[in-house]
N, C-alpha and C positions, 0 to 999 in steps of 0.2 A: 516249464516254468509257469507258473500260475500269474495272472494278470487279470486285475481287474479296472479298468483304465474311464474315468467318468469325463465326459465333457460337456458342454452348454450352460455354465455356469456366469453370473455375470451381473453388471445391475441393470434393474426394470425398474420401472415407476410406478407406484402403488396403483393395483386395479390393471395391470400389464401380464403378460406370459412371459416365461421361458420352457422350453424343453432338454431336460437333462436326459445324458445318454451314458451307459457305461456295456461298453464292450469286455466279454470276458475272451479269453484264451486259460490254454494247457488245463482243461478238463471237460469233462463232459456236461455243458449248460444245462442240456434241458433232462439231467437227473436234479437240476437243481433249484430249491426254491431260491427265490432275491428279491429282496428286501433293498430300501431306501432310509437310510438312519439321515440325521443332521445333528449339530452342536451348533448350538449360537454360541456366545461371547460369555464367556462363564459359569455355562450350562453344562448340563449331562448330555449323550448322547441317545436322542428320543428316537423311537423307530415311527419313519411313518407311513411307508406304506408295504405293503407284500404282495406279492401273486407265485400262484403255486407253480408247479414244475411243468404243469400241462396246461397253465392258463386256464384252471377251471374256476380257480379261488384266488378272491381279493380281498384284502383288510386295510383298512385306513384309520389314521388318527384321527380322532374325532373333531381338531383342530382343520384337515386340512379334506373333508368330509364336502361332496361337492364341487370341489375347486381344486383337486389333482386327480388325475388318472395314472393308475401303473399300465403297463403293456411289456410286451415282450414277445421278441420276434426268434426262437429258437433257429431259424433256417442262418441267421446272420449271428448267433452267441451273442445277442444285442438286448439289454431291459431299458425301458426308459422312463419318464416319470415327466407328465405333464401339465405343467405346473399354473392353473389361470384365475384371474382375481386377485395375486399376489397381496400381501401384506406387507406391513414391515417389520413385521412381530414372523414372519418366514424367512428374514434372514439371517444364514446360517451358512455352515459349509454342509454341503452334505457330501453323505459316504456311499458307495451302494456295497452292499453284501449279498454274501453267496452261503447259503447251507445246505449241505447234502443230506445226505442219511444216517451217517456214523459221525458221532461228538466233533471228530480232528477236522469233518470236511469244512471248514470254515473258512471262508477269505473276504478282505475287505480293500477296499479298493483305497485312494492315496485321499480323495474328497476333493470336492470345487465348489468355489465360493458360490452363493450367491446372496447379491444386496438388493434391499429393497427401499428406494430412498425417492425421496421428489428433490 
């Protein structure tokens, strides 16, 4: 069973960190790239960041450029996204996702909030 499970989610005070974590199971992680989407509050789902399968490649939003890092620890199926300078214009729930090599490999994980308020 496929699982995508995110946690560290929560409120911080503008110009603060969090770090968001999502543990995968029931596939093989490190065939796979994962990506970081969010949705705020009557928005679409923006992707914002990636790293590839071997942690060679990283791409960010140009919104959060500087002030998040992806990583990903293949030995523990663990990606995570480090999130510093926060805004309040970054709150959102985020998702994290998983795509493999064939269209079906897709999974997305349940999401966790995070607020960014004084």
């Amino acid at each position: 069973q496929v699982q995508l499970v995110e946690s560290g989610g929560g409120l911080a005070q503008p110009g603060g960190s969090l770090r968001l974590s999502c543990a995968a199971s029931g596939f093989t992680f490190s065939r796979y790239r994962m990506s970081w989407f969010r949705q705020g509050t009557g928005n679409g789902r923006d992707l914002v960041a990636t790293i590839s399968s071997t942690d060679e490649h990283k791409t960010y939003n140009d919104s959060v450029k500087g002030r998040f890092t992806i990583s990903r620890d293949n030995a523990k199926n663990t990606v995570y996204l480090q999130m510093n300078r926060l805004k309040p214009e970054d709150t959102a729930v985020y998702y994290c996702h998983a795509r493999g090599f064939f269209a079906s490999e897709v999974h997305w994980g349940q999401g966790t909030q995070v607020t960014v308020s004084s």
